[in-house]
C-alpha positions in Angstrom: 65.9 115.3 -222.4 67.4 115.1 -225.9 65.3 112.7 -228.8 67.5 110.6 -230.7 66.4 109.3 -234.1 68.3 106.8 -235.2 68.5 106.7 -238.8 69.4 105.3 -242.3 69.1 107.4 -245.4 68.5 104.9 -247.8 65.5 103.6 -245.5 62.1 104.8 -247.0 60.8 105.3 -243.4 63.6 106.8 -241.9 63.4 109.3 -244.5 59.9 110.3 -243.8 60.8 110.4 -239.5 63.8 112.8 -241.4 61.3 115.0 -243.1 58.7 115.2 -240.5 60.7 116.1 -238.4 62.7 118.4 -239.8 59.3 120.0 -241.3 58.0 120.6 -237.8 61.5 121.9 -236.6 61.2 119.2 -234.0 65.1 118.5 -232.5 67.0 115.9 -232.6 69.9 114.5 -232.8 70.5 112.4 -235.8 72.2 109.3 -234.9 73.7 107.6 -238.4 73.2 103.6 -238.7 74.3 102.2 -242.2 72.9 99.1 -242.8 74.8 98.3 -245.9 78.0 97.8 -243.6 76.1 96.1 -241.0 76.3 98.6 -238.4 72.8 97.4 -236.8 74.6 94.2 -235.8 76.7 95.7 -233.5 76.4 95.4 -230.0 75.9 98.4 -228.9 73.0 99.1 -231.0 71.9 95.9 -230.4 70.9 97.4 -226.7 69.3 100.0 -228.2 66.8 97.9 -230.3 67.2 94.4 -229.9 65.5 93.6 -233.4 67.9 95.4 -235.4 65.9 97.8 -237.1 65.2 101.3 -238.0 64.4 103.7 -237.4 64.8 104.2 -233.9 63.0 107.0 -231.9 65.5 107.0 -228.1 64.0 109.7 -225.5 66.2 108.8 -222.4 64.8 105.5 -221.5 61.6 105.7 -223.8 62.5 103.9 -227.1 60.4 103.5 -230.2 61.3 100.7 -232.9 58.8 101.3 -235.4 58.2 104.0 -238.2 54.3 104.8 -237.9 54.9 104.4 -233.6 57.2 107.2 -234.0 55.5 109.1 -236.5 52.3 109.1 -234.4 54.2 109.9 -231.2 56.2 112.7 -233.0 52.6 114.4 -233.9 51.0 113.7 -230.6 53.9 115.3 -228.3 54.4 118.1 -230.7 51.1 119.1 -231.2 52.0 119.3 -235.5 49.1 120.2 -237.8 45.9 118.2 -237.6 45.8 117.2 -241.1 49.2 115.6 -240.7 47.1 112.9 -238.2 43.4 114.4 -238.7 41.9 114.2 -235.5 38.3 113.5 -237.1 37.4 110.0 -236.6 36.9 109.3 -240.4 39.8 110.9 -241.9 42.2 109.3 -239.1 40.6 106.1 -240.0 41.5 106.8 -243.5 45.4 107.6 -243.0 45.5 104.4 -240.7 43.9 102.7 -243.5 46.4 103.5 -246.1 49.1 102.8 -243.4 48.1 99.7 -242.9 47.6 98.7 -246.5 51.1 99.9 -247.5 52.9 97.4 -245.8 51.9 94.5 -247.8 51.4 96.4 -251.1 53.6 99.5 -252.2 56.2 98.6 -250.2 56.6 95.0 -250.5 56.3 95.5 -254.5 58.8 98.9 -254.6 61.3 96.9 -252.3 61.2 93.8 -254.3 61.8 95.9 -258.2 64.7 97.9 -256.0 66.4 94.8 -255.0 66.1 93.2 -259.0 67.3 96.6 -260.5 70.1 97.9 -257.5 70.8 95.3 -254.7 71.2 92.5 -256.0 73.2 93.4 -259.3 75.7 95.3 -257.1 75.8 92.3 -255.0 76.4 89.4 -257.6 78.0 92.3 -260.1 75.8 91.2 -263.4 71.8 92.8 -263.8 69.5 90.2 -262.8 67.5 88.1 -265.6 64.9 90.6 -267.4 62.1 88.3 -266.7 62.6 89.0 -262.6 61.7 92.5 -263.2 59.3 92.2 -266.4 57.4 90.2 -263.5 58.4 92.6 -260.3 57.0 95.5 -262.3 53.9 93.9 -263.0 53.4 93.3 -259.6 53.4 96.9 -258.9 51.8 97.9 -261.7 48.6 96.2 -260.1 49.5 97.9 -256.2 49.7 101.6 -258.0 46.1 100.9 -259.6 44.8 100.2 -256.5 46.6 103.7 -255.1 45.3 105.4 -257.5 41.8 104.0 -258.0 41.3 102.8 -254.0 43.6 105.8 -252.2 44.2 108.8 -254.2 40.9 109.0 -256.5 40.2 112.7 -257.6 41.5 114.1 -254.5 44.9 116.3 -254.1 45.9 114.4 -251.2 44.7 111.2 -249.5 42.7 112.2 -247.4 41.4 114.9 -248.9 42.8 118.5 -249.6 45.8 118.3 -247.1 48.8 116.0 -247.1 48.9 113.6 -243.9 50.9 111.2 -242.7 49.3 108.6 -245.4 50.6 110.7 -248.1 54.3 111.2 -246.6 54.4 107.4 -246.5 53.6 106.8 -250.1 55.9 109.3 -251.4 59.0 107.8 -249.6 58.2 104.5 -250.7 57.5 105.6 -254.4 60.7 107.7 -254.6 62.5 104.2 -253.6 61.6 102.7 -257.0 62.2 106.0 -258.7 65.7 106.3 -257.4 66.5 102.9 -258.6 66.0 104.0 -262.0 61.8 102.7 -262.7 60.1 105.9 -262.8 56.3 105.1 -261.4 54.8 108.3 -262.2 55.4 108.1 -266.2 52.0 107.7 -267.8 50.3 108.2 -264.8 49.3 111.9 -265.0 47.1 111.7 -261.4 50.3 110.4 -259.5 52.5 112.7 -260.8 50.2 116.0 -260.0 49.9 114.0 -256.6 53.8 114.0 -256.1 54.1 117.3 -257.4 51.7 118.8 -254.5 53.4 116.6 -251.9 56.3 118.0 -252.6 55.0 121.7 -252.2 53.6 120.7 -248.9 56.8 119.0 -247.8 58.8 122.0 -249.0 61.4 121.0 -252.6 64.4 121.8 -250.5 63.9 119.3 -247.3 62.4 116.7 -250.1 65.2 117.0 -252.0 67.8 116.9 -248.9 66.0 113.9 -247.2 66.6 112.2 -251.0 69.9 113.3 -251.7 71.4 109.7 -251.2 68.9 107.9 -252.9 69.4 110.5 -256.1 73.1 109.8 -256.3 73.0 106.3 -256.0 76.2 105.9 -257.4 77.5 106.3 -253.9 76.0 103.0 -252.9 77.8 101.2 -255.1 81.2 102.3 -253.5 80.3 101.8 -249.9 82.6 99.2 -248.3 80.8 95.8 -247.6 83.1 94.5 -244.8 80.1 92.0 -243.1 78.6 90.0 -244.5 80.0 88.9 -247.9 77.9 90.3 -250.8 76.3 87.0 -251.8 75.5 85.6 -248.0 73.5 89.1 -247.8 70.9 87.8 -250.6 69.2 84.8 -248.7 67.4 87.2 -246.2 66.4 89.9 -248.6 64.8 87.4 -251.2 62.8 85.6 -248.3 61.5 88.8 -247.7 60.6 89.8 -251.3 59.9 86.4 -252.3 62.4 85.8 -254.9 63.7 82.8 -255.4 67.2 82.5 -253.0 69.2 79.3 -254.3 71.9 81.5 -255.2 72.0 82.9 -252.1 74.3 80.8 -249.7 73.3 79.7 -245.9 71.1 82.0 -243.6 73.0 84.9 -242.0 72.8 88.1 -240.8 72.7 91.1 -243.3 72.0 94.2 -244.2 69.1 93.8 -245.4 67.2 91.4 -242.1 67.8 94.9 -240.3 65.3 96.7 -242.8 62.9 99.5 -241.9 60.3 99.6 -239.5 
């Protein structure tokens, strides 16, 4: 029975299903959805995952609709490496407890300085006011020194000496804000021998591949936009990020409400 991922490259968890997967040699066939032209809100993948999301993990009549689901189920059924999902109690406990701090912290705060520095000055076509990202980065600022002081410590990895699932998560999310032109790992020497050694483990070539949108970002910026209207996008993505949506036009759907899982 072929697995389908279903898959956005410019989704931070949909590149670390990508890499995972292709890491472990586990096939599948890549099913392209491109949330910047609103292909989630069409009807047929509307049967596939009613909440219009991804990443997607389809196995016949199974389907998955959220990133760490997959990731666990991915590592379960194909037996990967035990430090990618240790099976001691304590360092499990520790990737799910990075997992589930993530969420709320790295991610929200990466998404939030992507949106002020890419998003929404492609959207409106003029850079956003200075003091929305003086503020965004500060933000982070304060979620990276709890990484580094709470998470990474002294160790290479995470959880210890090996790279998990904990770590493939951070990268993915960090190399969003990089990407979009804010590199996180200046002045912070422990990050950046961290990213450096994830790399290695991932392999440079598959990081690099699974990244190759994001590093030519250009691209995104000549993508056509034929649903929603550029402006009419906004309302869903601030609400998420908390920034302030008066320029933003009525609710509807975007590209953006179908996020990342």
């Amino acid at each position: 029975m072929a697995l389908e991922l279903f898959l956005d490259p410019l989704s931070q968890p949909c590149r670390a299903l990508f890499i995972f997967a292709k890491k472990h040699q586990i096939p599948f066939q890549y099913r392209l959805v491109e949330l910047i032209k609103g292909q989630h809100w069409q009807e047929a993948y509307g049967k596939v995952n009613p909440m219009r999301q991804v990443p997607v993990l389809k196995e016949g009549d199974f389907i998955l609709t959220e990133s760490v689901a997959i990731l666990l189920y991915l590592a379960r059924k194909f037996k990967t490496p035990d430090h990618w999902y240790p099976s001691d109690l304590q360092k499990r406990a520790r990737v799910d407890e990075y997992l589930s701090w993530q969420h709320t912290a790295i991610r929200v705060h990466g998404c939030k300085v992507f949106l002020i520095q890419v998003y929404l000055p492609l959207f409106l076509g003029h850079p956003m006011p200075p003091e929305k990202l003086e503020e965004a980065l500060k933000d982070l600022e304060r979620v990276l020194d709890l990484f580094e002081e709470k998470f990474l410590q002294d160790r290479p990895f995470i959880v210890g000496n090996e790279i998990s699932l904990a770590d493939l998560m951070a990268i993915v999310e960090l190399m969003e804000v990089v990407c979009g032109g804010h590199d996180v790992f200046k002045g912070r020497p422990k990050m950046a021998a961290w990213r450096s050694r994830v790399e290695d483990a991932i392999g440079k070539d598959l990081f690099l591949e699974a990244h190759k949108e994001m590093f030519s970002l250009e691209g995104l910026t000549t993508k056509h936009l034929p649903f929603p209207s550029p402006v009419e996008s906004l309302e869903p993505l601030s609400r998420r990020t908390r920034i302030p949506s008066s320029s933003a036009g009525r609710r509807t759907k975007s590209p953006g409400a179908g996020g990342a899982g």
